[in-house]
KOLNU-442015 format. One record per residue: residue in three letters; x, y, z of N, C-alpha, C, O in turn. Coordinates in steps of 0.02 Angstrom, whole numbers, plus 32768, in hexadecimal, padded with zeros to 4 digits. Layout:
% KOLNU-442015
AlaXYZXYZXYZXYZ
...
***
This chain:
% KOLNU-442015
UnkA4F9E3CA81C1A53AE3E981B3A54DE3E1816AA538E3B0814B
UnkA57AE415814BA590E40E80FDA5B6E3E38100A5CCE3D98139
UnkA5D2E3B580C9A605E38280C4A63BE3AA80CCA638E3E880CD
UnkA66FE38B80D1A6B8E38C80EEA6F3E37E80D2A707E34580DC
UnkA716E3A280B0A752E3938075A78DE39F809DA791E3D180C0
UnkA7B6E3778099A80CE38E80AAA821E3C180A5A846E3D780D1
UnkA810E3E5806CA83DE4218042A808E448805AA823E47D806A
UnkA7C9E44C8067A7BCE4928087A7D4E4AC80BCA7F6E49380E9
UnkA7BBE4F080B3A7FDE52780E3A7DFE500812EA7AEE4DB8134
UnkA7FEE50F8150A80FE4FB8186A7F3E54E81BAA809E58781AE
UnkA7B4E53881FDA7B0E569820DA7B2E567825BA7A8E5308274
UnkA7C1E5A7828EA7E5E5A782D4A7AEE5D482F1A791E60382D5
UnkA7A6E5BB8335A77DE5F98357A7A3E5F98396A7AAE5C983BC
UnkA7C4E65183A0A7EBE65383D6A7C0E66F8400A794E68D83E2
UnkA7BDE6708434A79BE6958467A7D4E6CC8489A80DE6B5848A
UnkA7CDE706849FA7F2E73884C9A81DE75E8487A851E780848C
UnkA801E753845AA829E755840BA83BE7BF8411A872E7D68404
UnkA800E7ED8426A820E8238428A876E8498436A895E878841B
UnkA882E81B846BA8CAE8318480A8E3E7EF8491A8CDE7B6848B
UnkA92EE81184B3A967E7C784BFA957E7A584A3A940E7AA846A
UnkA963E76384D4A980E72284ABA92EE7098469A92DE6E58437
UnkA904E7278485A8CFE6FF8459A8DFE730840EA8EAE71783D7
UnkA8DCE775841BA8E8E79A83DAA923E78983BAA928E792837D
UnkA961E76983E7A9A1E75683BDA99DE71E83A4A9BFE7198372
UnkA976E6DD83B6A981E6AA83A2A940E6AD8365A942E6848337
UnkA907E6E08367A8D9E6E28328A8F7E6F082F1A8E8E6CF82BF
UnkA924E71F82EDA959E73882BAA988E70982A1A995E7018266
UnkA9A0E6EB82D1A9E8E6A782A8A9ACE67C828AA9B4E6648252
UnkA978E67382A7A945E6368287A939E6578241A948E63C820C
UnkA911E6AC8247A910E6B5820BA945E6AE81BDA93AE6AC8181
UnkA978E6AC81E2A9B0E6B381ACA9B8E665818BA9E8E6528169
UnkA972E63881A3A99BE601818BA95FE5F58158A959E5BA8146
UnkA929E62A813BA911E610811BA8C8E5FA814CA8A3E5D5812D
UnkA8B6E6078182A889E5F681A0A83FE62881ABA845E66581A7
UnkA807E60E81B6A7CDE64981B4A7D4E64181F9A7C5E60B8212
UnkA7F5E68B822EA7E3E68F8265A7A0E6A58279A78DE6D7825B
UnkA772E68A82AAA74BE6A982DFA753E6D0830FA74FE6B88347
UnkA75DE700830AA768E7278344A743E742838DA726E778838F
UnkA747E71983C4A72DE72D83E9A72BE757842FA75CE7508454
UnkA706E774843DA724E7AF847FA6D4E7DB848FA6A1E7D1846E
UnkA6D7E7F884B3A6A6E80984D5A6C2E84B84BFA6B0E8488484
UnkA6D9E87484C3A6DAE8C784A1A6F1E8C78458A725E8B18441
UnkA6A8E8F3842EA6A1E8F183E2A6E7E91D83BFA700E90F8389
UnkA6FDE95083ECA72CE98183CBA782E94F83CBA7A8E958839B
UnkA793E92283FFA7C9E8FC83F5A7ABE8C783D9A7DBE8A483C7
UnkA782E8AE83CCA77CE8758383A77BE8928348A78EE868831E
UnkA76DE8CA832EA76FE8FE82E9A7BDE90582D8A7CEE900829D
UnkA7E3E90D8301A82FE9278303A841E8DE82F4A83AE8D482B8
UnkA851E8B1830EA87EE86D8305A854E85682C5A87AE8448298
UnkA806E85282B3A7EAE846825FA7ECE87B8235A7C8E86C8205
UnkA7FFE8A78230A82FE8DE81F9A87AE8C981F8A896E8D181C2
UnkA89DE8AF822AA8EDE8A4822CA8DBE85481FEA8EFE85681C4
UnkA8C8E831820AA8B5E80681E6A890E8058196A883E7DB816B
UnkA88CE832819CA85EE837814DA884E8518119A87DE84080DE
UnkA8AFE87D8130A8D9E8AA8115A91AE88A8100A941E8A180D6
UnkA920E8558120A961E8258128A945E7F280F0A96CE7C480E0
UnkA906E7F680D0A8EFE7D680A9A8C4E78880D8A8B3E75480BB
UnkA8C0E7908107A8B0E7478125A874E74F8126A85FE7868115
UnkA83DE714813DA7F5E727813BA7F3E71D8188A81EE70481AC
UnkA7A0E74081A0A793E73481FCA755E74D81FEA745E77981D5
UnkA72BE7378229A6E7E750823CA6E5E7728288A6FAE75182B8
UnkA6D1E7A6828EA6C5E7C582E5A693E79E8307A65FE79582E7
UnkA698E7888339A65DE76D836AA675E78883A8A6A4E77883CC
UnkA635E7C883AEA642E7F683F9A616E7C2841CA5E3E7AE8402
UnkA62DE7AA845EA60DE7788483A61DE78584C8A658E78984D7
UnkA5E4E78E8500A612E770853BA605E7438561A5CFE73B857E
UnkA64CE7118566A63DE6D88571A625E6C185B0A63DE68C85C2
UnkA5E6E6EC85E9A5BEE6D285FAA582E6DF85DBA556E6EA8605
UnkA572E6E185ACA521E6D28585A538E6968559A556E69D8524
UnkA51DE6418581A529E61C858BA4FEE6188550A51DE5FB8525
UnkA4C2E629853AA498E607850AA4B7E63C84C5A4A6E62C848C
UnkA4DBE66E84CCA500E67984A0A532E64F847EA53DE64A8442
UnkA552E62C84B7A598E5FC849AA557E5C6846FA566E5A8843C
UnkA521E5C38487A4EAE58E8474A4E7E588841CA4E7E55983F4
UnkA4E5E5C28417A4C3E5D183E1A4F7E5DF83AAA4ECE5E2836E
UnkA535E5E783CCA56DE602839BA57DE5C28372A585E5C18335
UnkA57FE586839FA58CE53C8386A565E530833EA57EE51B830A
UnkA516E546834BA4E0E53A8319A4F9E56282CFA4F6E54C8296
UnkA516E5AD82EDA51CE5BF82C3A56DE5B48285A570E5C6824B
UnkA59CE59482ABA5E5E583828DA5CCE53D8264A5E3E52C822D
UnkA598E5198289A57CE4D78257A56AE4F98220A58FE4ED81F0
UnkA539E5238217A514E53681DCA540E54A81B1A549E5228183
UnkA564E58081AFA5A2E5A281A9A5CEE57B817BA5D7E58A8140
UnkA5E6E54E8198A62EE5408192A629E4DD819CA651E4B2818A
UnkA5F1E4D681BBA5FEE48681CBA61EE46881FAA607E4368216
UnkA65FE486820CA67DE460824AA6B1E4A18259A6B4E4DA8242
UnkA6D7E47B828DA710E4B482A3A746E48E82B4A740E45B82D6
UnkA78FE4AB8295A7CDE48A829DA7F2E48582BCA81BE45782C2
UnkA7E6E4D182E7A820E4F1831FA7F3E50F834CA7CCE5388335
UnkA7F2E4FF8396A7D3E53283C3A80FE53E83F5A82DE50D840D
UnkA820E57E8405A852E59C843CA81CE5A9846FA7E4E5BD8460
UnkA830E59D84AFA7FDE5B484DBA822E5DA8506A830E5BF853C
UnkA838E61884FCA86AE6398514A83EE6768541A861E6868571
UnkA805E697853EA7E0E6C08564A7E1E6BB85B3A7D4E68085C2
UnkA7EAE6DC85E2A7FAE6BE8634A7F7E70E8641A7FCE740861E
UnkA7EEE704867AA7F4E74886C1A816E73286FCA82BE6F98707
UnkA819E76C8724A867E745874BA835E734877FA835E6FB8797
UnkA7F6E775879AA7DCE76687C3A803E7858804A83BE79D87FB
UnkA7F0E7858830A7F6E79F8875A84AE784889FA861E74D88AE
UnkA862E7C788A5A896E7B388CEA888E7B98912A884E7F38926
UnkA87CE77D8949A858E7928972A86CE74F89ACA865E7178992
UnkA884E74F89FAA869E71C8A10A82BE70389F1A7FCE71E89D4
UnkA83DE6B88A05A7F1E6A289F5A7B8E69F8A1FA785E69F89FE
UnkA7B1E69C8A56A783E6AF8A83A757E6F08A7CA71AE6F48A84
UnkA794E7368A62A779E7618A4FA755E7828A0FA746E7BD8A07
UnkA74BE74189DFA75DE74F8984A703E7588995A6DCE73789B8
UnkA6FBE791896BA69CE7978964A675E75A893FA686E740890A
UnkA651E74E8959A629E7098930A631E70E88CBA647E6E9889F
UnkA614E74B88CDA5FAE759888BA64BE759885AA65BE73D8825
UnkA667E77A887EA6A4E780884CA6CAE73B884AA6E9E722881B
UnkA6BDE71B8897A6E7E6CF887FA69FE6A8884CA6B7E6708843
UnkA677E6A78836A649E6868818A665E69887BCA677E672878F
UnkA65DE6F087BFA669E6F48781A6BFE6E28762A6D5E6F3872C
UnkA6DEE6C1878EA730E6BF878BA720E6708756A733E669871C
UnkA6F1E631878BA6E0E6018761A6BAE60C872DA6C3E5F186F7
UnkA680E6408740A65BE62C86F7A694E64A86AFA69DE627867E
UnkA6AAE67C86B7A6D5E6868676A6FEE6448664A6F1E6238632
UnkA734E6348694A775E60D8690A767E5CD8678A785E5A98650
UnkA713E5C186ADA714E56686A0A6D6E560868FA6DBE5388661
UnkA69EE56D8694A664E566868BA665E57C8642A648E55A8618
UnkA68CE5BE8630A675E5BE85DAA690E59285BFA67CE5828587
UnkA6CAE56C85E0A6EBE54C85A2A6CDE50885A1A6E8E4E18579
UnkA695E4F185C8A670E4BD85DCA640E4B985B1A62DE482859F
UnkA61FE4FB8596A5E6E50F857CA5FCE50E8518A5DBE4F384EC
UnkA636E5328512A65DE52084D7A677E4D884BFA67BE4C58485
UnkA685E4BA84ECA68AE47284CAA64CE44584D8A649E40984CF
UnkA621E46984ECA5E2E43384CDA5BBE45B84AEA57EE45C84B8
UnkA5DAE4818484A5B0E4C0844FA5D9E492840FA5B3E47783E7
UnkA61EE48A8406A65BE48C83DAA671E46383EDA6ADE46C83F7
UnkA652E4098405A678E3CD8400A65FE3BC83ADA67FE3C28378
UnkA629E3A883B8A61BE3958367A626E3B48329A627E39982F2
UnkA635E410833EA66EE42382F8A6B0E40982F7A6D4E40482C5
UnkA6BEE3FA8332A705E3E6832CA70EE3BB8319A736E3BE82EB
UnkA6F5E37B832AA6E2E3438300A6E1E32782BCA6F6E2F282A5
UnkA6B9E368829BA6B5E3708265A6F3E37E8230A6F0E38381F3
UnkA71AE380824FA758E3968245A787E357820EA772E31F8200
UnkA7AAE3668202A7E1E32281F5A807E3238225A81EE2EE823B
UnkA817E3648241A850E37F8277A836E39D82ADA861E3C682BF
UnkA80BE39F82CFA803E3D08310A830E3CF8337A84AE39C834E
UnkA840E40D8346A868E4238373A859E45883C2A858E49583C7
UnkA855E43C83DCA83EE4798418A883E4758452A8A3E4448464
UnkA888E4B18462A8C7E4C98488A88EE4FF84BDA865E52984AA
UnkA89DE4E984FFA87FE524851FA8C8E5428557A8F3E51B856B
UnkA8C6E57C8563A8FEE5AB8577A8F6E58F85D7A8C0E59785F3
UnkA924E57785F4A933E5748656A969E59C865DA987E5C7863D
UnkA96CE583868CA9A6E5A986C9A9BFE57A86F1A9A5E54386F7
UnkA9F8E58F8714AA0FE5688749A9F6E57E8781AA07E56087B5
UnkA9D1E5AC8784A9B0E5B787CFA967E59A87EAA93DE5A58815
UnkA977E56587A6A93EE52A87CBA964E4FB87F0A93CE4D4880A
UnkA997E4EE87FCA9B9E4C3881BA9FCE4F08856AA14E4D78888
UnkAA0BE52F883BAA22E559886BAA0CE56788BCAA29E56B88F2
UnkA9C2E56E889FA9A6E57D88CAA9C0E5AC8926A9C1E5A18963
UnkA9CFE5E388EEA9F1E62C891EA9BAE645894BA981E6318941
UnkA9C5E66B8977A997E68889A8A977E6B98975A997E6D8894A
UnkA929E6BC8982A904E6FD8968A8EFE6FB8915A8D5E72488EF
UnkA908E6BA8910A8FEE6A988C2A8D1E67A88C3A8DEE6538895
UnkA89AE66588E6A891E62D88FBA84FE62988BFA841E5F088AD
UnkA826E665889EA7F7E65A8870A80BE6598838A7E4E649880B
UnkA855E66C8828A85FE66D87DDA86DE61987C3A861E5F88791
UnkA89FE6098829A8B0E5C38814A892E58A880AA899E55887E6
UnkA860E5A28842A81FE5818839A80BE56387E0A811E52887CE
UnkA7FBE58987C3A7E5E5A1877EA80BE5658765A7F6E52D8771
UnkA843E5708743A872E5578738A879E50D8742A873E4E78712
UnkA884E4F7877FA888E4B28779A845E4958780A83DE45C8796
UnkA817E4B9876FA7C3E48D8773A7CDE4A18727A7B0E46F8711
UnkA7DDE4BF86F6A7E6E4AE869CA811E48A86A0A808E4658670
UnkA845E47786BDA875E44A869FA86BE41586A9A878E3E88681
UnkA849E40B86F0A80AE3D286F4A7DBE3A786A2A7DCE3738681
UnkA7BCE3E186A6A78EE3D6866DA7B4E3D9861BA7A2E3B185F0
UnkA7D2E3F68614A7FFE3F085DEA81DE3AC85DAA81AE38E85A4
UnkA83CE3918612A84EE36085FBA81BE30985FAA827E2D285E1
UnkA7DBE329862BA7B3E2ED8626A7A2E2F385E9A774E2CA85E4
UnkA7ACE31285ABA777E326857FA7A8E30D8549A794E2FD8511
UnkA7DDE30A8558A823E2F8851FA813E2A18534A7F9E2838504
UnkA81BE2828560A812E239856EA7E6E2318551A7F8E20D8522
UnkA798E241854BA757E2248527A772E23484F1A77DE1FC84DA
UnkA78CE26384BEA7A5E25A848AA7DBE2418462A7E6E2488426
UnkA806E21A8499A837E2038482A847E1CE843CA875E1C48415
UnkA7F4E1AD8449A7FEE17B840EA7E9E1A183D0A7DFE17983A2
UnkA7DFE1DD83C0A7BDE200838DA802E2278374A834E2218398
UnkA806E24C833AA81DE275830EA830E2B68330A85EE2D88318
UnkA812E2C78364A812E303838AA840E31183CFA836E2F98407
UnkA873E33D83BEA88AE33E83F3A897E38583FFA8A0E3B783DC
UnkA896E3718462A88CE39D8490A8B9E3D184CAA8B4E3AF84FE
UnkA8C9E3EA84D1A917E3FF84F9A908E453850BA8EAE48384F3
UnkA93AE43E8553A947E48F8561A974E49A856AA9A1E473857C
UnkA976E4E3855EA9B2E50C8569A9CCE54485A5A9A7E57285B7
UnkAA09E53A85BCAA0EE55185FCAA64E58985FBAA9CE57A8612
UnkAA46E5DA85CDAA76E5EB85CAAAADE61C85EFAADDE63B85D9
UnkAA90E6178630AABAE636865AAAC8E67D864FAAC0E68F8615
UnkAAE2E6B78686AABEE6EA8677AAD1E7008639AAF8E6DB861B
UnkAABFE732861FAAA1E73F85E3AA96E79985E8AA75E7AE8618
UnkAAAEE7C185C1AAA0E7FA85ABAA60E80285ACAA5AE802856F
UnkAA33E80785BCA9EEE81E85C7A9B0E85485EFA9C0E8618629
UnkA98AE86785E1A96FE889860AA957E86D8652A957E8888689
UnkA93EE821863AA945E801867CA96DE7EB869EA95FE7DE86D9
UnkA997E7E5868BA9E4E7EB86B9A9EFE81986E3A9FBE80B871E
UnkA9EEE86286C9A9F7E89F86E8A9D5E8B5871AA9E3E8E08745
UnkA987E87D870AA949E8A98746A962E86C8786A95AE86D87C3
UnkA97CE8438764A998E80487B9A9E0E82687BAA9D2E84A87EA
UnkAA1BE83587ADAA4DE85487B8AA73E89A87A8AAA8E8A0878A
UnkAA3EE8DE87CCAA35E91887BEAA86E92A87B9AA93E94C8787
UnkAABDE91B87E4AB05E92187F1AB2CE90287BFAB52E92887A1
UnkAB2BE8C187ACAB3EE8B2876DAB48E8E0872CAB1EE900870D
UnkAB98E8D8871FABB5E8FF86E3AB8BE8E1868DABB6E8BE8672
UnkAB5CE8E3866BAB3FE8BA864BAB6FE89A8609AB61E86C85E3
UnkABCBE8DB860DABE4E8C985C6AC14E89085CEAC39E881859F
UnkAC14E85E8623AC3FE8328635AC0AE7F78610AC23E7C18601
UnkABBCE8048601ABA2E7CE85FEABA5E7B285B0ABC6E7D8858D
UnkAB8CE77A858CAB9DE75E854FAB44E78A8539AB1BE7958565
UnkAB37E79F84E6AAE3E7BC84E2AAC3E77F84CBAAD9E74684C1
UnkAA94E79584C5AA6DE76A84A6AA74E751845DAA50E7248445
UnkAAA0E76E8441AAB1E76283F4AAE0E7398402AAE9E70F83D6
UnkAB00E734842DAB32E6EF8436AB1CE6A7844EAB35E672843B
UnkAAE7E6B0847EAADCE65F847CAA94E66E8447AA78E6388452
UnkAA7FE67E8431AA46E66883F3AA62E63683BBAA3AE614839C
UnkAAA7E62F83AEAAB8E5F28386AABAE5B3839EAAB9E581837B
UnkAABDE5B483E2AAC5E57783F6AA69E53F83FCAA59E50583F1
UnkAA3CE58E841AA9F5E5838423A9E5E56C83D0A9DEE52F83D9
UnkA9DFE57383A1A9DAE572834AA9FCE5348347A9DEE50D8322
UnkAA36E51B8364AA49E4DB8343AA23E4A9836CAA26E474834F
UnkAA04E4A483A0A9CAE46F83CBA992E47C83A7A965E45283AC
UnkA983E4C28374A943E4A9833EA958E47D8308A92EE45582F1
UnkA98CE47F82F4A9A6E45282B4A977E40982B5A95EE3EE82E6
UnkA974E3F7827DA967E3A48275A992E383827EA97EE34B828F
UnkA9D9E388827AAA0DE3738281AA0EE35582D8AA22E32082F3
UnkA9EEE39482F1A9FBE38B8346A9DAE3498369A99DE354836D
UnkA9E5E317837EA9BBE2EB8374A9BAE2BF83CCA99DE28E83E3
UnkA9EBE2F383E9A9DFE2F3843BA992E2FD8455A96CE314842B
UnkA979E2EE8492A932E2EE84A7A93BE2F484FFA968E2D5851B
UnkA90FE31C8521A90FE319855EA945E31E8582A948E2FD85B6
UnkA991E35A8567A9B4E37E8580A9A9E3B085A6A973E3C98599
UnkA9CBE3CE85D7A9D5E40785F6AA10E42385CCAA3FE42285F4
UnkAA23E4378599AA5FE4538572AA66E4958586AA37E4BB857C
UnkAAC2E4BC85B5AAE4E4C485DCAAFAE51285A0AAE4E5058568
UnkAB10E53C85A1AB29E5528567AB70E553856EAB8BE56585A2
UnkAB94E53B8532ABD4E5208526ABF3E54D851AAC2FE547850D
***
C-alpha cells in the first residue's frame, strides 16, 4: 500500500450510489471535498450522479458493479489499494426489498437473492475493504437498516430477514474493531421518499414522506472523524 498523510484527500465508496439515499448522500460527501466511488449496477444512473458531481467541481470514479459477482467486490478491494492506498468512508447503502410474500410461500431463489444482495455482499465488502479502512487515520463505515428487522410485519419476512442478519454482522464487526481507529454504525432511516418505498407501499402519498436529501446529512455526519460512536443502530432524528 502507498504511505498515508493526514492532509490527503480523503476517499468514500457508496454502494446503491445511482439513486436515493446512496446518490444523495454521494453528493453531500462530494461537496466536502471528497473522491467519491460510485457504485451501482446500471452504467446510465452512475454517468448522471458523476457528471452532477463533476460539474459541481467535485471529483468521483463510476464502478458499474453487481453486487452479486462476489469476486468482483474481490478485486475492487485490490484495485482501491493500488489506486488510492486505503479507504476513508464506505456507505453500504445498496439493498432490495425482496419478496412480499407469506413465508411459506416466498420462492427459494428470490428469498436467496434477498440475502445475497442485503447481507452476503456486505460480508464480501468488508473483507475486500477492512484493511483499506484501516489504512485510514479515520475509517468510517455506515451501512443503511430498517426497522423491519425487528418489526417484523406479516409478508415481510425476507426483507426482515436481511436486515437483522446485517445488523447482526455489522455490529459483530464494530466490537472486533472497537479497539482500533475505525468506526462502525448503522443507520435506520425510516420511511423515506424512495423508489423502494413505493414498490413496498404502492398507496402511500410519497409527498407526506421526508427525501432522501433530507436524511443524507445526518448519514455524512457518522462519516466524519469527529464521529467517534461505534456499533450503533442510529434512529433518524
Amino acid at each position: 500500500m502507498n504511505s498515508i498523510t493526514t492532509d490527503s484527500q480523503r476517499v468514500a465508496l457508496v454502494t446503491g450510489a445511482n439513486r436515493g439515499i446512496g446518490r444523495a448522500v454521494a453528493l453531500a460527501l462530494a461537496e466536502q471535498n471528497i473522491h467519491i466511488l460510485l457504485l451501482a449496477r446500471t452504467q446510465g444512473g452512475l454517468e448522471e450522479v458523476y457528471d452532477e458531481i463533476v460539474n459541481a467541481g467535485g471529483e468521483a470514479t463510476g464502478v458499474p458493479m453487481d453486487l452479486t459477482d462476489y469476486e468482483a467486490i474481490d478485486r475492487l478491494g485490490g484495485v482501491i489499494a493500488e489506486r488510492w492506498g486505503k479507504l476513508d468512508i464506505f456507505v453500504g447503502n445498496a439493498g432490495i426489498l425482496g419478496p412480499i410474500s407469506p413465508v411459506a410461500h416466498m420462492k427459494p431463489d428470490e428469498f436467496e437473492k434477498t440475502l445475497a444482495v442485503n447481507v452476503t455482499a456486505n460480508a464480501r465488502l468488508i473483507r475486500a475493504l477492512e484493511p483499506l479502512l484501516l489504512a485510514s487515520d479515520n475509517g468510517r463505515a455506515v451501512f443503511l437498516t430498517s426497522g423491519a428487522a425487528y418489526s417484523t410485519k406479516p409478508f415481510w419476512g425476507a426483507y426482515s430477514t436481511s436486515k437483522a442478519a446485517l445488523d447482526a454482522l455489522v455490529k459483530s464487526w464494530a466490537n472486533e474493531q472497537k479497539n482500533t481507529s475505525l468506526k462502525i454504525n448503522l443507520y435506520s432511516p425510516g420511511p423515506v421518499r424512495t423508489a423502494m418505498r413505493a414498490q413496498a407501499m404502492p398507496g402511500e402519498n410519497p409527498s407526506t414522506l421526508p427525501t432522501a436529501e433530507d436524511i443524507a446529512p445526518q448519514i455524512v455526519s457518522l462519516c466524519s472523524p469527529d464521529y467517534q460512536e461505534t456499533g450503533e443502530i442510529i434512529s433518524k432524528r
